[in-house]
C-alpha positions in Angstrom: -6.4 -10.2 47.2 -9.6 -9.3 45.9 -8.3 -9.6 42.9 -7.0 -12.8 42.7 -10.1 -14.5 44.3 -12.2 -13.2 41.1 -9.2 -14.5 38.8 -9.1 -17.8 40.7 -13.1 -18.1 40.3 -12.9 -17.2 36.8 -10.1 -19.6 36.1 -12.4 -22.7 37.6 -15.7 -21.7 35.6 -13.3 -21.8 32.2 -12.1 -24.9 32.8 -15.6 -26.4 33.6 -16.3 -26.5 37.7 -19.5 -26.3 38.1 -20.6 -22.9 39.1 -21.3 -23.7 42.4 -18.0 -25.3 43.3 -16.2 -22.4 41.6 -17.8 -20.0 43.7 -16.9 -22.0 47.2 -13.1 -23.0 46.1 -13.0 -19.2 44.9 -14.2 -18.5 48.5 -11.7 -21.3 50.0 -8.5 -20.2 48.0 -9.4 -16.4 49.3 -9.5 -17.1 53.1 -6.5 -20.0 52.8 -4.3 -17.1 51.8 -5.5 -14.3 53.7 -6.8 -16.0 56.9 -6.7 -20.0 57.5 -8.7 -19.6 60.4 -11.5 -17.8 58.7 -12.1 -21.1 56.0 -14.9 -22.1 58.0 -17.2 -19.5 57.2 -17.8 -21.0 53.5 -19.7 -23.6 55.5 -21.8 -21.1 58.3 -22.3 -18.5 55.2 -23.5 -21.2 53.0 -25.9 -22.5 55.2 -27.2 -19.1 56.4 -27.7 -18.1 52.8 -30.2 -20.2 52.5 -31.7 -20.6 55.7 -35.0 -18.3 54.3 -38.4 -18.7 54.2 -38.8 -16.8 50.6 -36.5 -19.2 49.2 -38.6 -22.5 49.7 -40.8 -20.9 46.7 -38.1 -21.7 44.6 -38.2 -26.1 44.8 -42.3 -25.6 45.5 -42.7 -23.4 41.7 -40.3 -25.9 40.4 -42.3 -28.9 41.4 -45.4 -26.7 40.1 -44.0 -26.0 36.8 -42.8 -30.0 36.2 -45.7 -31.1 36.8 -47.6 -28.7 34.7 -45.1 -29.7 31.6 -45.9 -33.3 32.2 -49.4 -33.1 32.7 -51.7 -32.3 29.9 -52.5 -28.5 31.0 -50.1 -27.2 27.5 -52.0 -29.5 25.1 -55.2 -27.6 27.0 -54.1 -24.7 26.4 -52.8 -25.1 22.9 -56.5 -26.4 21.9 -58.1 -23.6 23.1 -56.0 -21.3 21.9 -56.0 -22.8 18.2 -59.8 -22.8 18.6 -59.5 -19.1 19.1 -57.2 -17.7 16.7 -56.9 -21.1 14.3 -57.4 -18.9 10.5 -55.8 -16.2 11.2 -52.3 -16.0 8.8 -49.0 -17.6 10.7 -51.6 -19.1 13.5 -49.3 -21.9 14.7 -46.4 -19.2 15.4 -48.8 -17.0 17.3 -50.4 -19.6 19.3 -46.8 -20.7 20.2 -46.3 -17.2 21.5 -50.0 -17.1 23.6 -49.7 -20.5 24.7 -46.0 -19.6 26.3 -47.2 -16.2 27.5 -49.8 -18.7 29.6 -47.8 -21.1 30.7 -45.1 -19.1 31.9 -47.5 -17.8 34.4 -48.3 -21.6 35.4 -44.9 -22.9 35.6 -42.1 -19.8 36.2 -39.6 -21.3 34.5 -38.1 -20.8 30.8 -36.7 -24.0 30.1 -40.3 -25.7 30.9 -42.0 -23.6 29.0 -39.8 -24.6 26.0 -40.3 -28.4 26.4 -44.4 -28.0 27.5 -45.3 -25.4 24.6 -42.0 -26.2 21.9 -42.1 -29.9 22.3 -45.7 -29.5 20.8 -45.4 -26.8 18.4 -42.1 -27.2 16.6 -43.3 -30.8 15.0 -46.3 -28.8 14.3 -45.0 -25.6 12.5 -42.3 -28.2 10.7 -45.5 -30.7 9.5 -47.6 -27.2 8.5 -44.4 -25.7 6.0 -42.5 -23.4 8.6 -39.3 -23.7 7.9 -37.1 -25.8 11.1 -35.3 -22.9 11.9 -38.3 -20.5 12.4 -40.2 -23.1 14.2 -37.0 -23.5 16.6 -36.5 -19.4 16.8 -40.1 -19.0 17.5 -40.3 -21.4 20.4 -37.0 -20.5 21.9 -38.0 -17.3 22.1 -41.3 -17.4 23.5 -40.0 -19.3 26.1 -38.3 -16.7 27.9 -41.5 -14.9 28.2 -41.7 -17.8 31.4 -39.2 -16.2 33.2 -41.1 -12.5 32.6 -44.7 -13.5 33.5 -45.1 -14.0 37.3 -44.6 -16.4 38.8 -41.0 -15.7 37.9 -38.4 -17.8 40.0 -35.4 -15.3 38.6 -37.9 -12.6 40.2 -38.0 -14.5 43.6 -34.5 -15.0 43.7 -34.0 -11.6 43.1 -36.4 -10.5 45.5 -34.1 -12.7 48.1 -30.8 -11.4 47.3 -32.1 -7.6 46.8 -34.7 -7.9 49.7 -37.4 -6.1 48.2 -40.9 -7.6 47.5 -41.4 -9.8 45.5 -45.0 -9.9 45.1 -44.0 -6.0 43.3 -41.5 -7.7 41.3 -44.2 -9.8 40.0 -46.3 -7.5 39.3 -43.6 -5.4 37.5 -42.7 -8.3 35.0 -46.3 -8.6 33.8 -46.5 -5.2 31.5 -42.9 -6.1 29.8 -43.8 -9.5 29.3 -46.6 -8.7 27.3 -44.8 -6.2 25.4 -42.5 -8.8 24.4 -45.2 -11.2 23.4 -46.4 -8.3 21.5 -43.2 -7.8 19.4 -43.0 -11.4 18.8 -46.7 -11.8 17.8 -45.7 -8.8 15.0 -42.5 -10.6 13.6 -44.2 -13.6 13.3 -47.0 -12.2 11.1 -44.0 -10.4 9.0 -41.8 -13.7 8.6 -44.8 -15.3 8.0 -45.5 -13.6 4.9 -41.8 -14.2 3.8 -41.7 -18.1 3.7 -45.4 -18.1 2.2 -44.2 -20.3 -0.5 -43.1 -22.9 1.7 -46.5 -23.2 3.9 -49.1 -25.1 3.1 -51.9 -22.5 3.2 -55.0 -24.9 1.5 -54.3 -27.4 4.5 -56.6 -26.8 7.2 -55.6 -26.6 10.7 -57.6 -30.0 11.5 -55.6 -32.2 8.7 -52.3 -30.8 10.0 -53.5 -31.8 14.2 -55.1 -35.1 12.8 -51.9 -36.2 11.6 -50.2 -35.8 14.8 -50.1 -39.0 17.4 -53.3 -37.6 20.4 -50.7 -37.7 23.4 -48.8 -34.7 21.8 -52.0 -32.9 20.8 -55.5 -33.5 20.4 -58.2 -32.7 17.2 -59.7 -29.4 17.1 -62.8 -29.8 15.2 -64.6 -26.7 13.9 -67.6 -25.7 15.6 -68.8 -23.9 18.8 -69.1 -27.4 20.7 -66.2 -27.7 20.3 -64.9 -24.6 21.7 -66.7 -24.6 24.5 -65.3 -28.1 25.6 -61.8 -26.7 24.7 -62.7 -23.9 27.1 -64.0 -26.4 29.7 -61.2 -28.2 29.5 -59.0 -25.3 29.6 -60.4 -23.6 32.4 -58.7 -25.6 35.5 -55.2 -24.6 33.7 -56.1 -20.6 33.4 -57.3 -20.8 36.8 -54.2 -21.4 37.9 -52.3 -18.0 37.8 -55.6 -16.6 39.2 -55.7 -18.6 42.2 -51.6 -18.2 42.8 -51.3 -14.5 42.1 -54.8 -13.3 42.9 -54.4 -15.3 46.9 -50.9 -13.2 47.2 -52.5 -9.6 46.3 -55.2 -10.4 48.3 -52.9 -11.2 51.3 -54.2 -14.5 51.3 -50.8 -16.6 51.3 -47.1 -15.1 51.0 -45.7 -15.7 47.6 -43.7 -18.5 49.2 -47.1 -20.5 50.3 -48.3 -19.5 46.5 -45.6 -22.0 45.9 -47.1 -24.7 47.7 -50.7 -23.8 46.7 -49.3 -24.1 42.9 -47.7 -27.3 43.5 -50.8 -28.5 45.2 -53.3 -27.2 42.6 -51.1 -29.2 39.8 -50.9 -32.1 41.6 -55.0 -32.5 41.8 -55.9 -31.5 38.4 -53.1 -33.3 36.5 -53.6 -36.8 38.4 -57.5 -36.3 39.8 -58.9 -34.3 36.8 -56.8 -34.5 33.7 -55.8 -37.9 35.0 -52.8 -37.2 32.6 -50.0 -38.3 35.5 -50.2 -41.7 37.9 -48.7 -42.0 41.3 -45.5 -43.5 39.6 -44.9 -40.6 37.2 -45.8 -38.3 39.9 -42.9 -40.0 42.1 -40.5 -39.5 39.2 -41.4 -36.0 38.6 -40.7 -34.6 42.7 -37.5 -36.8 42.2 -36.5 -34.7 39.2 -38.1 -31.4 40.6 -35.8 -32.2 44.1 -32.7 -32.9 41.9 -33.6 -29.2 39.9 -33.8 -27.5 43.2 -30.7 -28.4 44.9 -28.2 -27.6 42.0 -30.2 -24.1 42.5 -30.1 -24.1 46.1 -26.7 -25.3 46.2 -25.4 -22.7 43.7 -27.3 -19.9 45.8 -25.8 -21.1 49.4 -22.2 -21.1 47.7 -22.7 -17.8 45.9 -24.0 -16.2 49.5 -20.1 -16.9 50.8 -18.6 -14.9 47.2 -21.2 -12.3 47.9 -20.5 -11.8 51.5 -16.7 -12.1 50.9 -17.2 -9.5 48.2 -19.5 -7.1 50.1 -17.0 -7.1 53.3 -14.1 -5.7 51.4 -16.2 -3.3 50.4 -15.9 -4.2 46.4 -19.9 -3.0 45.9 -19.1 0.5 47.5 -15.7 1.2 45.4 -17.5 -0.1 42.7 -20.3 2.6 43.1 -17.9 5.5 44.3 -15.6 4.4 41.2 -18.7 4.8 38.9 -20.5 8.1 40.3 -16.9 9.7 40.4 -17.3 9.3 36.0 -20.7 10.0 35.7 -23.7 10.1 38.0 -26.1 10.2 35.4 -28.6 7.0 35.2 -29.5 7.0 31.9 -25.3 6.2 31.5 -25.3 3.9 34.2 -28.5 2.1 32.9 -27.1 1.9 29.3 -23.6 0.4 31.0 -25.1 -1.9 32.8 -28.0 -3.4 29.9 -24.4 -4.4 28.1 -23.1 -6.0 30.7 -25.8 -8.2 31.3 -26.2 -8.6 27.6 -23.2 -9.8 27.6 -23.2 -11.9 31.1 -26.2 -13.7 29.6 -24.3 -15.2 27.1 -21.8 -16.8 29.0 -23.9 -17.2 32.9 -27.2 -18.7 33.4 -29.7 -17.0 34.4 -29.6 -17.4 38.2 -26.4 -17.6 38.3 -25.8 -14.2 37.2 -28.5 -12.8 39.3 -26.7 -14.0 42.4 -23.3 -13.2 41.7 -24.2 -9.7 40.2 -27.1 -8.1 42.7 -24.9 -7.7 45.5 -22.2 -5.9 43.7 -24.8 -3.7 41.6 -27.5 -3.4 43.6 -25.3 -0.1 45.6 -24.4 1.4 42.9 -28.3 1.7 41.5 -29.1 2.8 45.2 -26.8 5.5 45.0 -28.2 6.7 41.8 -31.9 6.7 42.4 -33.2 4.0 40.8 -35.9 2.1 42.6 -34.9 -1.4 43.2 -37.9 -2.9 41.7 -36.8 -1.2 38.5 -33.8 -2.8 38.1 -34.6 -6.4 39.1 -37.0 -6.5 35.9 -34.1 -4.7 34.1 -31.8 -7.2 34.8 -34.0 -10.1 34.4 -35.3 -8.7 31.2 -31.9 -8.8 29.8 -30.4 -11.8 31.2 -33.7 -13.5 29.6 -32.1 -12.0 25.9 -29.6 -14.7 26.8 -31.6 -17.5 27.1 -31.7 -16.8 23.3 -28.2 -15.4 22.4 -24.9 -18.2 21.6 -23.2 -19.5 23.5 -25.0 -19.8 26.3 -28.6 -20.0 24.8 -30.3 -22.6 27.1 -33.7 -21.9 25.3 -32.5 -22.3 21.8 -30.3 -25.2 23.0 -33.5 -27.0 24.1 -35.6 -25.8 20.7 -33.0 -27.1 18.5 -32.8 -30.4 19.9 -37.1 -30.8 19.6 -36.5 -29.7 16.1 -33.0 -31.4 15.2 -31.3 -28.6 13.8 -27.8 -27.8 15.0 -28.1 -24.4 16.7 -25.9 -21.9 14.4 -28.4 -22.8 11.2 -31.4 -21.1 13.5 -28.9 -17.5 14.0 -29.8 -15.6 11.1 -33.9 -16.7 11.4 -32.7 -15.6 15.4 -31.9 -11.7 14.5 -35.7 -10.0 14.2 -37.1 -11.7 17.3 -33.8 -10.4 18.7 -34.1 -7.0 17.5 -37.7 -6.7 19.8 -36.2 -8.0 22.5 -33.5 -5.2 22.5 -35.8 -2.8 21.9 -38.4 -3.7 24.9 -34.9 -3.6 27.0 -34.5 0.1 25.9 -38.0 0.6 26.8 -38.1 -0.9 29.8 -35.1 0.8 31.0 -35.6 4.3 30.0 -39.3 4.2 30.7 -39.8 2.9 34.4 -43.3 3.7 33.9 -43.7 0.3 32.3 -42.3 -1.7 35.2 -43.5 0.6 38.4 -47.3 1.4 37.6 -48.4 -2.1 38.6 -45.9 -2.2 41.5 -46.9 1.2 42.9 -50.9 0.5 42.7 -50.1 -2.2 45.2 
């Protein structure tokens, strides 16, 4: 029976039901056939999926991270950053990289990393020579780095589903982040030198932001004035992650009331400081963050009836025995499972795949040894690959569109920024060192 209910669910995704109806008609079609009387509990399972505490982080980061993309804290950020590392070779690239490592600690989310940071930089790369496809792979990329940096909400729904902390989750995201920055900081400097011809290296980093209209970015002039008001104005934006991450390892606040400190915080610098949103835009924005939230909330309530229905006949715990019974070696199991969410975040969204996937993995990894922490940055780590990889590609779907390119030209520019990615997968799956030293000194 189990059977069929997966086929049935499978059947709706493929011919386009949302994912969220799929998973409670999947749910439905299970207990209509097995046991009418029991079709009630895709509305009492629903609702007590979500009835948590942890999970109001989830609309409180988003409204956090929307207004953050709307306000001017990445144009702050970008300045300060091009005032830092403006002459060194393939600058715009890098600060594209830096900027996103930043502000996916400010807003948690991929895709409003890429519209904050890419919506900026691709015109920017494009006006300085980059070629459009680099200037699309490069911000696509670095985007994902938002859902790797805490606050992470992939982490916190994770954390829910797994229940294990997810103040250690954020904390274990932070070293592989970085490393992926890292990688993508080096293949920028190589592909850099390999479309030299085509960049304008005798135009200055000024003529190239003077060109641009001041809403998108401002002028950078040279001199230590003006770094020092680009680090003024900067500050209330990096302050941000500090206040948010240093109040929950200090026990101040519970990462869910970092949520609504994070929302509160953005609200008073983007419309009191920056005065970069009105009360009009800032009604717009909750509208849009509260239209965000429920299609995630709604996706996770459903997805709590598949789970349960999966967990009670005891799918999870064949799975498991069925896997030990071939091999009980974790380095196997790790490698098995990095292709199937390879694969999964091709085809699923992010969440999506975390909440369908934790509750039939997350035994198996028990059963093996492998701390739970471990595993939710593996998974998140390469579902994030898949924010990049066709079809799915949400982040490269987004960065083609800022740079008008149809998405198969960017592929083969795709393939080294790819390549790190993979390989800081393999690290942080055969190295737990990476992901649990942070975790552990908590």
């Amino acid at each position: 029976m189990v059977l069929w209910t997966l086929i049935v669910f499978f059947f709706l995704v493929i011919i386009g039901i949302p994912i969220a109806f799929s998973f409670g008609l999947g749910a439905l079609f299970h207990w209509a056939v097995s046991d009418p009387s029991n079709t009630i509990v895709v509305v009492t399972k629903s609702f007590g999926s979500l009835d948590s505490f942890s999970l109001m982080a989830i609309p409180l980061f988003i409204l956090a991270g929307d207004i953050m993309k709307e306000g001017a804290i990445s144009r702050h950020l970008i300045n300060l950053i091009n005032g830092v590392i403006g002459k060194i070779k393939g600058a715009l690239a890098h600060v594209t990289v830096i900027a996103s490592l930043f502000f996916g600690a400010i807003s948690g989310s991929a895709a409003a990393t890429v519209a904050a940071i890419g919506g900026i930089m691709i015109p920017e790369m494009i006006k300085k020579g980059y070629s459009r496809e680099n200037a699309v792979v490069v911000s696509a990329a670095s985007g994902f780095l938002g859902v790797l940096i805490p606050p992470s909400i992939p982490l916190i729904i994770y954390g829910f589903n797994a229940e294990v902390s997810i103040a250690k989750l954020f904390l274990g995201g932070i070293v592989p982040g970085i490393l992926m920055a890292v990688g993508f900081l080096i293949v920028n400097r190589f592909m850099y030198n390999k479309q030299l011809k085509n960049i304008e290296a005798s135009a200055s980093l000024e003529e190239v932001i003077n060109e641009v209209p001041r809403e998108t970015i401002s002028p950078d002039p040279k001199g230590k004035n003006s770094f020092k008001k680009n680090l003024i104005n900067a500050i209330p934006a990096l302050l941000m992650p500090v206040i948010v991450l240093g109040g929950i390892y200090s026990g101040v606040f519970t990462p869910t009331e970092s949520g609504a400190v994070a929302a509160l915080y953005g609200i008073l610098v983007s419309v009191f400081l920056y005065r970069s949103i009105g009360l009009k835009k800032l009604v717009f924005i909750s509208g849009n963050s509260a239209l965000m939230s429920a299609v995630i909330l709604l996706i996770i309530g459903l997805a709590g009836v598949f789970g349960w229905l999966i967990t009670t006949e005891q799918v999870p715990m064949k799975l498991a025995e069925a896997v030990t019974n071939i091999t009980s070696n974790p380095y196997i199991i790790l490698l098995m499972l990095n292709v199937i969410y390879l694969i999964l975040g091709t085809f699923l969204e992010t969440i999506t795949a975390i909440v369908i996937t934790t509750p039939i993995f997350l035994p198996l990894i028990l059963a093996v040894g492998i701390d739970p922490i471990h595993f939710g940055i593996i998974q998140t780590v390469n579902l994030s690959v898949g924010l990049i990889t066709p079809p799915m590609a949400l982040n490269l779907l987004m960065a083609s569109k800022i740079g008008n390119i149809p998405i198969l030209q960017t592929v083969r520019a795709l393939i080294p920024y790819f390549i790190v990615a993979i390989i800081v997968v393999l690290i942080v799956t055969y190295v737990p060192a990476v992901v649990l030293f942070l975790p552990n000194l908590l």
